[in-house]
C-alpha positions as semicolon CSV with decimal commas, in nm:
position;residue;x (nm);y (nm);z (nm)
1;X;2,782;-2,681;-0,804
2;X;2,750;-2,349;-0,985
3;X;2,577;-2,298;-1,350
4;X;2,556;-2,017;-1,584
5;X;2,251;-1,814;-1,589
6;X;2,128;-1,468;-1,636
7;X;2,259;-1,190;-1,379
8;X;1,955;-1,087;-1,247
9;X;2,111;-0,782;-1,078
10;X;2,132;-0,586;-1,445
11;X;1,748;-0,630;-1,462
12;X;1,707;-0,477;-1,085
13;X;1,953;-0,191;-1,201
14;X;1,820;-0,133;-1,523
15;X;1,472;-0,108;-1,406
16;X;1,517;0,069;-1,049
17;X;1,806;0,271;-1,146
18;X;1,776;0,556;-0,849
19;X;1,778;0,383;-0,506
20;X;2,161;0,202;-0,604
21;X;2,423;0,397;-0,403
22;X;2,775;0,352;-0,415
23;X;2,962;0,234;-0,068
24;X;3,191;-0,038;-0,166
25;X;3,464;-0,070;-0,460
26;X;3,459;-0,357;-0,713
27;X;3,590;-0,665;-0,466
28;X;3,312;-0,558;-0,236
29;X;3,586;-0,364;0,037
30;X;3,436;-0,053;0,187
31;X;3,476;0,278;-0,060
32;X;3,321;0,420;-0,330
33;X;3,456;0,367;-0,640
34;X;3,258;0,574;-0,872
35;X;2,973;0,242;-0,977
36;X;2,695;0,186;-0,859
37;X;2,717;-0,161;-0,632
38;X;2,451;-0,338;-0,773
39;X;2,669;-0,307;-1,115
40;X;2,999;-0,398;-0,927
41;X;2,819;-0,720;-0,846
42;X;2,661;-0,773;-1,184
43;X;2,971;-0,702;-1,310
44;X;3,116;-0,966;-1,113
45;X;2,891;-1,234;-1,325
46;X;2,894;-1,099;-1,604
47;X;3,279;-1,173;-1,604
48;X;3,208;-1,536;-1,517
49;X;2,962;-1,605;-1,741
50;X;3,272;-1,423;-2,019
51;X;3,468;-1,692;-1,912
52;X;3,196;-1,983;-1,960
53;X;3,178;-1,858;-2,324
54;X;3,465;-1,846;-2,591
55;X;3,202;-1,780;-2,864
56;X;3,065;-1,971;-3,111
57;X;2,909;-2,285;-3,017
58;X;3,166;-2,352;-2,723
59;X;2,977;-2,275;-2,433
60;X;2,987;-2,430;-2,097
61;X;2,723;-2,435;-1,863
62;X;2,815;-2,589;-1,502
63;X;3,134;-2,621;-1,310
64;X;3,149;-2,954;-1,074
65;X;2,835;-3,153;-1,004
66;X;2,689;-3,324;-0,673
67;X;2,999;-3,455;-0,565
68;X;3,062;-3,106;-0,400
69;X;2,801;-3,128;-0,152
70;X;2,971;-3,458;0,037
71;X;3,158;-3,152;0,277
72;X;3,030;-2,833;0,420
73;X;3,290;-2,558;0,369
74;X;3,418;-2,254;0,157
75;X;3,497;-2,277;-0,211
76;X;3,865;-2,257;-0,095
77;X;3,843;-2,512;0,100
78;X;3,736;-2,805;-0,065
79;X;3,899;-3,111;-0,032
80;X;3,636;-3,312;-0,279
81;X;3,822;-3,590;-0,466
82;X;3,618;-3,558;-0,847
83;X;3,851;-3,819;-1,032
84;X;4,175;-3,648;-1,119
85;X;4,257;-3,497;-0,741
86;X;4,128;-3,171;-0,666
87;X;4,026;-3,043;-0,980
88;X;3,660;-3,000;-1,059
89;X;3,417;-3,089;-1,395
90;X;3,333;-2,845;-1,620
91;X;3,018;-2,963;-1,823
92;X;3,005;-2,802;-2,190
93;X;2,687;-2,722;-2,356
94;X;2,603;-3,021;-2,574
95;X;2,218;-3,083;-2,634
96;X;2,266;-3,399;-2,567
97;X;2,211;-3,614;-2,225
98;X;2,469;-3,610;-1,970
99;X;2,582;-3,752;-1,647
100;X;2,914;-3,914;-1,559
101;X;2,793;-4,158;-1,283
102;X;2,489;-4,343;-1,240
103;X;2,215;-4,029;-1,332
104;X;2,192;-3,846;-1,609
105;X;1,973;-3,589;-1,715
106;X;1,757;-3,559;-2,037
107;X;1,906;-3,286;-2,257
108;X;1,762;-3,219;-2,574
109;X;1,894;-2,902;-2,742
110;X;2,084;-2,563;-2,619
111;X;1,822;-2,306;-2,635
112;X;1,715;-2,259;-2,305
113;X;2,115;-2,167;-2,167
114;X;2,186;-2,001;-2,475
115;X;1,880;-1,790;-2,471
116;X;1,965;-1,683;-2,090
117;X;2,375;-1,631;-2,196
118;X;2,213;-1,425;-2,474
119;X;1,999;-1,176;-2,265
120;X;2,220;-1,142;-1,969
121;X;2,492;-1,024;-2,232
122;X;2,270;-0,807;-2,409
123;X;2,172;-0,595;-2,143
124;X;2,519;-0,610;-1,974
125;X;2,650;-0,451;-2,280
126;X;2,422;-0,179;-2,282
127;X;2,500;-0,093;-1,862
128;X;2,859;-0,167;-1,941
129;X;2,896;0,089;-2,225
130;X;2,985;0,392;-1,993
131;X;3,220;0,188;-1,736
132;X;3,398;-0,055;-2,000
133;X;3,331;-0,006;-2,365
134;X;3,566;-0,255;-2,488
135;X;3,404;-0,536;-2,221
136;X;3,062;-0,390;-2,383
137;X;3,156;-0,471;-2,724
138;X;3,275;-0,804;-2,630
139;X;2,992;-0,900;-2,429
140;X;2,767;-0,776;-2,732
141;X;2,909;-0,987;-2,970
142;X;2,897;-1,316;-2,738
143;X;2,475;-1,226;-2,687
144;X;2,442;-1,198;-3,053
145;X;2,675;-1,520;-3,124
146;X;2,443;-1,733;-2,803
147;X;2,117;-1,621;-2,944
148;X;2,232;-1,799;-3,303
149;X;2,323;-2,082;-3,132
150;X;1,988;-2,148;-2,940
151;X;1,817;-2,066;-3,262
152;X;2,051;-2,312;-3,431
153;X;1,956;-2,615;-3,180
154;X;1,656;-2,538;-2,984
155;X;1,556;-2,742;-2,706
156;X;1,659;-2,778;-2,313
157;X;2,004;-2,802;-2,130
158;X;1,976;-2,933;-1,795
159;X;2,252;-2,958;-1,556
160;X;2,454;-3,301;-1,522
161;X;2,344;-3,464;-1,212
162;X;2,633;-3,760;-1,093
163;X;2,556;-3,988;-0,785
164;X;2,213;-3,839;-0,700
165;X;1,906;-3,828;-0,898
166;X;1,863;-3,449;-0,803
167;X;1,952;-3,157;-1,102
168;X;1,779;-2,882;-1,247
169;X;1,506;-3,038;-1,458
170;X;1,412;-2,734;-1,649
171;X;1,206;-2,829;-1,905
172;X;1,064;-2,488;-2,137
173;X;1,346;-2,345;-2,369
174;X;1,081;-2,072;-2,544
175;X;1,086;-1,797;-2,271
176;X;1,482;-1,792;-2,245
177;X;1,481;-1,746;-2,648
178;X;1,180;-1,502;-2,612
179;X;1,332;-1,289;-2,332
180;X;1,662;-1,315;-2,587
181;X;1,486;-1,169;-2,852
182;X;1,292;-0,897;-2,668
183;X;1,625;-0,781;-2,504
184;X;1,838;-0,784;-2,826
185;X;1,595;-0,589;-2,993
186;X;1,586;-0,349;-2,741
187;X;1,991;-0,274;-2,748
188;X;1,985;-0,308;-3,155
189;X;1,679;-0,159;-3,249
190;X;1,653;-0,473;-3,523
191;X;1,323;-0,523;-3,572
192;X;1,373;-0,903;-3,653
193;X;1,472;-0,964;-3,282
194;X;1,114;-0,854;-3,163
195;X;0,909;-1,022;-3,467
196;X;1,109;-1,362;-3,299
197;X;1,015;-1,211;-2,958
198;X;0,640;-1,238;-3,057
199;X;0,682;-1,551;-3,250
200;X;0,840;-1,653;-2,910
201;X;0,602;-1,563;-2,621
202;X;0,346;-1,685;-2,837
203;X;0,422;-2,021;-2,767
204;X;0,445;-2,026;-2,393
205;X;0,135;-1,779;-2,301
206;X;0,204;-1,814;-1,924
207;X;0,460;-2,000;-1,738
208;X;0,342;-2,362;-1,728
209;X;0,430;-2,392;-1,325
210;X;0,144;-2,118;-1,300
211;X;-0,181;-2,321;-1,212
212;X;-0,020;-2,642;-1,200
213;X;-0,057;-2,868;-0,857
214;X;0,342;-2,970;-0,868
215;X;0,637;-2,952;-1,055
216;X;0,947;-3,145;-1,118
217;X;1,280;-2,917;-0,983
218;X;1,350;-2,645;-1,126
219;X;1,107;-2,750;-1,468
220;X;0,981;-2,424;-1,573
221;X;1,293;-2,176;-1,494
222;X;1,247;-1,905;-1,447
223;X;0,941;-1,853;-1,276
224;X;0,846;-1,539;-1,451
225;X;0,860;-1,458;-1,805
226;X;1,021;-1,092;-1,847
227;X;0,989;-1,127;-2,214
228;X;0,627;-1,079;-2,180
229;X;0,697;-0,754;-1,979
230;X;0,994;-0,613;-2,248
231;X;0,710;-0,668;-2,510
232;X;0,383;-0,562;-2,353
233;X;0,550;-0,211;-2,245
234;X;0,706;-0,178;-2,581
235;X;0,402;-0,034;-2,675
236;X;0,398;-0,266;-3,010
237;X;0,097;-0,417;-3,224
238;X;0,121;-0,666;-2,970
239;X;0,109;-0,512;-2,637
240;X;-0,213;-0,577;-2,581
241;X;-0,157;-0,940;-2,586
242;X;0,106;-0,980;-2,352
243;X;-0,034;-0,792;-2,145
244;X;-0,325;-0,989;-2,164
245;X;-0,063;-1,353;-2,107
246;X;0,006;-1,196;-1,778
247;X;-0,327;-1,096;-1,665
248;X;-0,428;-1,465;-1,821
249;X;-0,173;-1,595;-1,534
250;X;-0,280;-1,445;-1,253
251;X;-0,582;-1,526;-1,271
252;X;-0,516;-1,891;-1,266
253;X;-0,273;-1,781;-0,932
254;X;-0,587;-1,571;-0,805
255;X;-0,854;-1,879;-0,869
256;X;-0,637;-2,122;-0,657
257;X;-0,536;-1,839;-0,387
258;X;-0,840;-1,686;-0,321
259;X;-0,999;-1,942;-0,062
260;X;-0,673;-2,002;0,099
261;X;-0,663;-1,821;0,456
262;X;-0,292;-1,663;0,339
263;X;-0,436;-1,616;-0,056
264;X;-0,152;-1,848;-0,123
265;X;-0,241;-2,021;-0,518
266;X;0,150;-2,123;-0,557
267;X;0,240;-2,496;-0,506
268;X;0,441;-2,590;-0,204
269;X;0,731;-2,755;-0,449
270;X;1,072;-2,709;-0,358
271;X;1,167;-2,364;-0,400
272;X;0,783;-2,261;-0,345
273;X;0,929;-1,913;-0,198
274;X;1,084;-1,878;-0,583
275;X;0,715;-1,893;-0,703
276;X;0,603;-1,650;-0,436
277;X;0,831;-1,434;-0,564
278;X;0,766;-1,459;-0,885
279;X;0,382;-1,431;-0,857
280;X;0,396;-1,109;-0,672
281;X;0,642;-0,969;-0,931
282;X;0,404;-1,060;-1,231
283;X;0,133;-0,873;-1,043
284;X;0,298;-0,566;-0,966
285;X;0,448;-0,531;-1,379
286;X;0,107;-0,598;-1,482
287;X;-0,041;-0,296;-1,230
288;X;0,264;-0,108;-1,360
289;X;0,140;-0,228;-1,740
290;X;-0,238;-0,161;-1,692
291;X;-0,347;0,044;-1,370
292;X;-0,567;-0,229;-1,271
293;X;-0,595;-0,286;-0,926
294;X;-0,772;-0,635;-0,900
295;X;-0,451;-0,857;-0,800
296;X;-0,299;-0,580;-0,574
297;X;-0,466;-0,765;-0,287
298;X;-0,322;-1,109;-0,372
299;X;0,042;-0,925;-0,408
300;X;0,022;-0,819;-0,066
301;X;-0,047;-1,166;0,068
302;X;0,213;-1,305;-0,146
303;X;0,455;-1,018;0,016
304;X;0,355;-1,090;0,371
305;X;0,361;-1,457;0,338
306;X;0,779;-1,367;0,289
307;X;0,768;-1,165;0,600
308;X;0,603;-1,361;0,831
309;X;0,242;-1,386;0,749
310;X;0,238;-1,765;0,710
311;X;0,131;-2,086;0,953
312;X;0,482;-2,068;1,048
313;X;0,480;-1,727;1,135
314;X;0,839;-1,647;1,027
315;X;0,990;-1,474;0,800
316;X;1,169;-1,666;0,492
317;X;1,434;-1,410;0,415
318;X;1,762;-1,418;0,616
319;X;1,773;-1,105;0,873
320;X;1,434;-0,975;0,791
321;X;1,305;-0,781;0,960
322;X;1,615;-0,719;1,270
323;X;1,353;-0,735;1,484
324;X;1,147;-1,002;1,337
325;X;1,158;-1,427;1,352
326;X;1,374;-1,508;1,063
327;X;1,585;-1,822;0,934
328;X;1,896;-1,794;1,190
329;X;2,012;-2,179;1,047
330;X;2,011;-2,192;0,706
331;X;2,136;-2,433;0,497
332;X;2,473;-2,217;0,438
333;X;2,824;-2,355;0,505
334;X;2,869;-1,988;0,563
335;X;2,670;-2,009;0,820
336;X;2,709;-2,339;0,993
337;X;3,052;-2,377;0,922
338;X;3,228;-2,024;0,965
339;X;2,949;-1,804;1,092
340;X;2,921;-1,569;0,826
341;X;2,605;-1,352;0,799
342;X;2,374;-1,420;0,454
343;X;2,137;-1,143;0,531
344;X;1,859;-1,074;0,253
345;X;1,880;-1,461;0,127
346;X;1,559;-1,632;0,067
347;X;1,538;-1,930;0,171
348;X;1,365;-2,242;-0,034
349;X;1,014;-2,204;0,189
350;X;0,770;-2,494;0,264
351;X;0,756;-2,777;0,072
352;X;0,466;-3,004;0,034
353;X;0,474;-3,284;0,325
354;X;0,488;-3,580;0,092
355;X;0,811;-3,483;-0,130
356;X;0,964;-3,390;0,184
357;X;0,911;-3,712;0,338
358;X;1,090;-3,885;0,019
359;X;1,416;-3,650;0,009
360;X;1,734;-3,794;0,052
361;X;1,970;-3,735;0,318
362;X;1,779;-3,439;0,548
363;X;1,811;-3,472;0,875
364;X;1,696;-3,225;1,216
365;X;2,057;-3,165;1,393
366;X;1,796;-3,004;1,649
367;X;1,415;-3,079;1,770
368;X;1,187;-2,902;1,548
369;X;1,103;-2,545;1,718
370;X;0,796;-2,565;1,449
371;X;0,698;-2,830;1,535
372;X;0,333;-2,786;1,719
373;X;0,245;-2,661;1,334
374;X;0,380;-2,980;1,147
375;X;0,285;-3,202;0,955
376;X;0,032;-3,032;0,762
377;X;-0,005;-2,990;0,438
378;X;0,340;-2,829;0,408
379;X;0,653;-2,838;0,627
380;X;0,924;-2,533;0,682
381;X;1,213;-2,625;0,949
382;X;1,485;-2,371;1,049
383;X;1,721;-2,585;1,041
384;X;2,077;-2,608;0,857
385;X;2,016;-3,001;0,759
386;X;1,703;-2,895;0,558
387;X;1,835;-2,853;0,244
388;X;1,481;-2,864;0,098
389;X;1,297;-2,609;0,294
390;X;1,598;-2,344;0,487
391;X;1,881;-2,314;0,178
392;X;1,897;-1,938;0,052
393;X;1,894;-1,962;-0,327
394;X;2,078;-1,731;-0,535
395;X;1,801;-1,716;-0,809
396;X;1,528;-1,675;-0,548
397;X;1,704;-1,354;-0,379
398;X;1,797;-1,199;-0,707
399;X;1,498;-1,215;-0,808
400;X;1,262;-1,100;-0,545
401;X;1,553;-0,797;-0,481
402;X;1,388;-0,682;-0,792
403;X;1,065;-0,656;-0,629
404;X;1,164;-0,526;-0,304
405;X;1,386;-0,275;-0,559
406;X;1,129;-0,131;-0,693
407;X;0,915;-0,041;-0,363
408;X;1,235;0,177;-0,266
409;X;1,101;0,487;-0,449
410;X;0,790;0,482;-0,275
411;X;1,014;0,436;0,061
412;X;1,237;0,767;-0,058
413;X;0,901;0,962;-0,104
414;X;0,812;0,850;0,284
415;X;1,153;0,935;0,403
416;X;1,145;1,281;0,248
417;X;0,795;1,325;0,367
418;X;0,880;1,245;0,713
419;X;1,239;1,483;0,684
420;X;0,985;1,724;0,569
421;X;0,778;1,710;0,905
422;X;1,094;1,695;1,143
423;X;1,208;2,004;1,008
424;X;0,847;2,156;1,038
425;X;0,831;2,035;1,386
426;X;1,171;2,153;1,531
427;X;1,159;2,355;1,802
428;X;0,766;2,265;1,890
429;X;0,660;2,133;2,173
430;X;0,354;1,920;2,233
431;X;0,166;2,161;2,402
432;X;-0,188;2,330;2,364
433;X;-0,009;2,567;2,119
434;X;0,081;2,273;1,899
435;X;-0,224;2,026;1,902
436;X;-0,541;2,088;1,675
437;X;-0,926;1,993;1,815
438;X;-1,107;1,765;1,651
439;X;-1,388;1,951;1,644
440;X;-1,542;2,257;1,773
441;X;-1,635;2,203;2,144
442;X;-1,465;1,859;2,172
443;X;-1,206;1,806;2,445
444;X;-1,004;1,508;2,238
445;X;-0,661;1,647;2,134
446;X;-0,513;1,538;1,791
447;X;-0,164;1,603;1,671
448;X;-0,066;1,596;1,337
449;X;-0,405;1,402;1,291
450;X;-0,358;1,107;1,558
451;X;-0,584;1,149;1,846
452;X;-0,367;1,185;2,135
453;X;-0,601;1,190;2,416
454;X;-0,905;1,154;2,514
455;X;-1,187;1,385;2,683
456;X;-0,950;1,471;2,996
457;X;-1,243;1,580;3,215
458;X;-1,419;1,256;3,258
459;X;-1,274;1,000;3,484
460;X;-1,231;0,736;3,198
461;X;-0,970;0,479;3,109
462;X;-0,902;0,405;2,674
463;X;-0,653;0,050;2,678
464;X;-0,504;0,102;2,319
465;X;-0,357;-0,213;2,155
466;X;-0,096;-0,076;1,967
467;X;0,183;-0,293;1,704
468;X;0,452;-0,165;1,955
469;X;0,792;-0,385;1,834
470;X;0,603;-0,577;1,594
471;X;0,493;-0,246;1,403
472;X;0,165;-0,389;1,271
473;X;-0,038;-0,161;1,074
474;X;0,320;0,070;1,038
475;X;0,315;0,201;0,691
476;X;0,676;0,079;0,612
């Protein structure tokens, strides 16, 4: 089941620009083809999402339903009988409740996948205006024509769920419409756009989830509001005050986290790595925003927690680190099924022990290798039949690639710094020539200023527990 939403890979261009090289052409075949990849991929959505929305108030928001997941296997491959043979739903944007079996979901307007068509095609037109100006002017008209029709009939669209109970139960409209707004106004300049912006963000200070002990699915998407962020660094009357909505926020995340052995304040709902995520992204815009350094401690956690730092001890992002524990069985029919790699997807993390314990139709194929940590309070299984804890999310990895993004430059720096020293190291040896005392009449040798040995003339042995493979304390 697919459904339209914002291509999060504009925001990670648009905001980390320099890192994006170009190694692959347009259908994702080795060869450079003069675009950046990131925008090749964006591009790639951005085309869907075209296609999900003649204009006007025709808009369509989800292609099949639940029905898909009775097989594992490719796209290409499905054999899934929906009613009339092979050929698959496609829900249209109503604002009104829908659901063609025995579930349906609780629709109430169109703003919050209008507002999200609206954005994504704002800023697509403005990265598209060099590569494809005609596909820029289109897509600029279709933001400007979704954004009336959210305004039009505010309220949530949630996606049809069919013989399940499960769908996306978003429930906040305001921060799609907001987000809108703030990106409209910064492609037209129309000062209307950002007084609506304001009007907006006004009414959803921080992201309900923030704070909150559990959630239904997917009901406050998505996890951060980047509204806030266009308007607080807009440098407007009312910077101040968004800025101050985000700092508001993590507070609340910093209150819950900060007697928690990991500094974890997130709850352990489905797609609890989302949150993570999300609450490490807030903290490092708002450091951007103000300088302050009070949270940086808490965004650290929130980053190791991804890599490993957790009761589980593994990483929750497909093939990080190489030489790390990572999900090798995730919930991925390209995985299971054909063996395809899904490096770099984050997976949906650990879930509180009593909603896992309700979920339908999970099941170990294999005994638990987790299992001297379980139950606790939470449960994470590496395991393809755990759709609720091991299933890499599209959303999720988008959206922390815009965090992990934006620590590349500081990685460039390091990688020139380190070019630097190789070249003013070639040709030495480490010899007495080449080593520095520490002091005058000490007999410990540094290099490069890491003490390298020890006083040689006493009969002493230093052990020295180092990171070794597991590169603990490394700087990278």
């Amino acid at each position: 089941m697919q459904r339209a939403a914002g291509t999060t890979p504009l925001t990670i261009y648009n905001t980390q620009r320099p890192p994006f090289g170009d190694f692959f052409d347009r259908n994702g075949d080795p060869g450079a083809n003069g675009i950046p990849d990131v925008l090749d991929e964006a591009r790639w959505g951005l085309e869907w999402l075209d296609r999900m929305y003649p204009g006007g108030e025709e808009m369509y928001q989800q292609i099949a339903d639940d029905r898909d997941h009775q097989m594992f296997r490719l796209p290409t491959e499905d054999s899934v009988n929906y009613g009339k043979g092979l050929y698959r739903p496609v829900y249209r944007v109503t604002g009104k409740p829908q659901g063609l079996m025995k579930y349906k979901n609780r629709s109430t307007g169109v703003a919050s996948i209008a507002g999200k068509f609206a954005s994504t095609m704002a800023l697509g037109s403005e990265l598209m205006q060099s590569i494809d100006p005609e596909f820029s002017a289109r897509l600029h008209k279709k933001a400007i024509e979704a954004y009336e029709f959210g305004e039009k009939y505010p309220g949530i669209s949630q996606t049809a769920p069919c013989k399940a109970p499960y769908f996306y139960e978003e429930e906040n409209w305001v921060d799609d419409m907001e987000l809108a707004s703030a990106q409209l106004y910064a492609v037209t300049g129309d000062a209307g756009y950002l007084n609506n912006a304001r009007k907006y963000g006004k009414m959803e200070e921080i992201t309900p989830w923030i704070g909150a002990d559990t959630a239904s699915h997917y009901q406050w998407f998505p996890f951060i509001n980047l509204g806030h962020y266009l308007i607080a660094g807009d440098k407007s009357d009312s910077s101040d005050q968004f800025v101050k909505f985000y700092q508001n926020g993590l507070e609340k995340l910093y209150n819950r986290g900060k007697d928690d052995p990991f500094f974890i304040g997130v709850p352990y709902i489905w797609c609890s790595n989302n949150l993570v995520s999300a609450a490490m992204t807030q903290a490092k815009l708002y450091h951007e925003l103000t300088g302050d350094q009070k949270f940086l401690e808490m965004e650290a956690s929130l980053r190791d927690w991804l890599f490993g730092c957790n009761p589980w001890g593994t990483s929750m992002i497909v093939g990080l680190p190489k030489w790390g524990d990572f999900p090798v069985d995730p919930h991925s029919a390209f995985t299971h099924v054909y063996n395809y790699p899904v490096d770099g997807g984050l997976v949906d993390g650990p879930i509180y022990s009593t909603i896992f314990g309700k979920l339908i139709g999970i099941h170990l194929a294999e005994p638990d290798e987790y299992g001297r940590f379980q139950p606790g309070r939470a449960v994470y299984h590496d395991e393809w039949g755990d759709y609720s804890t091991n299933e890499p999310t599209m959303d999720g990895t988008a959206g922390l690639a815009i965090y992990l993004s934006s620590l590349f430059k500081t990685t460039e720096e390091d990688v020139k710094e380190t070019a630097k020293d190789a070249e003013d190291a070639k040709g030495e040896k480490l010899n007495e020539k080449s080593v520095e005392s520490a002091s005058s009449g000490s007999d410990q040798t540094w290099y490069k200023g890491a003490l390298i040995r020890l006083d040689s003339t006493k009969k002493n042995i230093a052990l020295v527990f180092t990171g070794h493979e597991f590169a603990d304390g490394h700087k990278r």
